[in-house]
C-alpha positions, 0 to 999 in steps of 0.5 A: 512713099517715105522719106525722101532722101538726097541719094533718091533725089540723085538716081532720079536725076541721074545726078550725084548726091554732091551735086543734089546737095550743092543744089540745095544749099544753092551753092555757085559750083551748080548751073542755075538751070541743075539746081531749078531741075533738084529743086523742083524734084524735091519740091514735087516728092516733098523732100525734107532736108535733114540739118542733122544727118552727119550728126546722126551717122555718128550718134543720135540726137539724144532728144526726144518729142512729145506732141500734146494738145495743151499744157494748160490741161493737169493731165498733160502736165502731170503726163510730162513730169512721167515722160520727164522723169524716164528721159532724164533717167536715159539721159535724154532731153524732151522736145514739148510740140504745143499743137493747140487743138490744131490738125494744121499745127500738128501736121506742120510739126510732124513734117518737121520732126521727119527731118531726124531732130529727134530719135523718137516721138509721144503724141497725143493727138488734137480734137480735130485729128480724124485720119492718121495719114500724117503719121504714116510717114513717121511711123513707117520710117526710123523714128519710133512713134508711140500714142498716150491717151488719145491715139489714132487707131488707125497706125500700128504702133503703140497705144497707152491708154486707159479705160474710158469705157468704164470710166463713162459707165462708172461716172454715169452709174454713180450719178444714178445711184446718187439719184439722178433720173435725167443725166446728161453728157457733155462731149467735145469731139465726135471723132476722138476715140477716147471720147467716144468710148466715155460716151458708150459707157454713159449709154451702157450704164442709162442701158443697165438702169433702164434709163432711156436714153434722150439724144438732147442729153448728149451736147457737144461742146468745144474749144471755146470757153464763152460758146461753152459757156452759153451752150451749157446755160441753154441746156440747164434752163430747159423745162426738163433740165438734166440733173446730173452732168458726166463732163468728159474733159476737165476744161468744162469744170468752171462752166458748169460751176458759173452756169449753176451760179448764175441761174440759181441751182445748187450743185449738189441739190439740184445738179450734180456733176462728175468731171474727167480731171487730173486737177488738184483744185478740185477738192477745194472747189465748193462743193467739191468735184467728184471727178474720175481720175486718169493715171496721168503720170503713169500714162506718160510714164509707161508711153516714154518706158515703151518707147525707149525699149523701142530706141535701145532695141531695134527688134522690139515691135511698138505695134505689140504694145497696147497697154490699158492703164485704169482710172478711178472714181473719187467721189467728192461732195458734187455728188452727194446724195440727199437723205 
């Protein structure tokens, strides 16, 4: 069902849309016994008051929400200024939703945003979002939805992205041409799509170099620094460690630079490593990282350009537009290969 509203609470009980209003707003015009009726209506339909319908009858919000995992990460951050730069552009303003890499959090966030504060919404979803189902409600009704970078596959409607397949074979092939025999990759979720297809290039790529593939070579980390941390420890002082790491998020960067440190190993004589990252610190890290770079200003940009054609154009379908945006190696001294 989609959005509950007070004239359908009304028919239900056979009540008027005044009266179902008064009721909730507990007003003394309203028997107590009425009011325990709507109120527990709308607690079974999951109704959700709307503080800004009589605004928005007469003009939208002129705000829009983006819902992100983090901040703290370049690429959403370089991401905002994109979406920023097209909002301000309409005159709009921009709601930034932090779900923390919570499902909880994020679900909490788009009940709220069904209530119409916002004329439409960008996400990005959290590591462990695995069903779209929360999403149906908003996508189904007036608020038009659009998804950057991590998507849910499953709801019909836009979808900016990049190509992470390639990016995962070209990360991996350059970690072969550099000479790595034993690459590894190092995963965050089993579920994210985006992650998923890094991971089918890694294995196109070992694939194509006849290089066979080692399930131990394949670790999933998470959103923890320290079990991060221990966890790449354990995997490079194996007896036949990797020698080369494809990273798939740039959150993973300092762990591998620490472990490296602390057990001795040269990056890039002994490791050498590849990160998915926006950070501009990279080319000052020692040695420098070579990193795969997602076009995350573009991303955001396009994301909130799509969904303000979708806003100042009822018509215009947001399930036509899936657009893939390509990011580039830049190869940095982490991957130098020795003469």
């Amino acid at each position: 069902m989609g959005n509950i509203t007070i004239r359908m609470l009304a028919k239900e009980l056979n009540l008027s849309t005044a009266a179902i209003s008064k009721a909730l707003r507990d007003s003394h015009d309203i028997s107590a016994s009425t009011k325990e009726r709507v109120l527990a209506l709308a607690a079974k339909l999951n109704y959700v008051p709307n503080p800004y319908a009589g605004s928005l009858r007469r003009r939208k919000s002129k705000t829009i929400a983006v819902v992100i995992p983090e901040v703290a990460n370049s690429f959403f951050s370089i991401a905002l200024n994109g979406i920023e730069a097209v909002a301000i552009e309409k005159g709009y303003h921009t709601l930034i939703y932090l779900t923390h890499e919570k499902l909880a959090r994020e679900k909490a966030i788009l009940q709220d945003l069904q209530s119409g504060r916002v004329d439409g919404v960008i996400v990005s979803i959290t590591l462990e979002t695995t069903s779209g189902e929360h999403f149906r409600a908003l996508a189904s009704g007036q608020v038009p939805l659009v998804f950057f970078d991590r998507v849910c596959e499953e709801i019909e409607t836009a979808k900016i992205i990049t190509d992470d397949f390639t990016s995962g074979y070209n990360a991996t092939s350059h970690l072969i041409e550099c000479g790595c025999k034993n690459p590894a990759l190092l995963s965050v979720s089993n579920s994210l799509s985006i992650i998923s297809r890094r991971l089918e290039g890694y294995r196109q790529a070992l694939a194509d170099q006849g290089i066979k593939e080692n399930p131990a070579n394949i670790i999933l980390c998470g959103n923890d620094p320290n079990e991060n941390y221990a966890l790449i420890q354990q995997v490079l002082k194996r007896k036949k460690r990797p020698d080369g790491i494809v990273a798939t998020i740039e959150n993973l960067t300092t762990e591998i630079y620490q472990v490296s440190e602390k057990l001795g190993l040269s990056i890039p004589q002994d490791l050498k490593v590849v990160c998915f990252s926006n950070l501009a610190t990279v080319a000052i890290l020692n040695p420098s990282l070579t990193t795969i770079t997602q076009p995350a200003y573009e991303m955001g940009k396009t994301a909130a350009t799509i969904l303000f054609k979708a806003l100042e154009k009822k018509s215009f379908l947001l399930e036509n537009e899936n657009i893939v945006i390509p990011s580039s190696l830049v190869v940095r001294h982490s991957t130098v290969r020795e003469l």
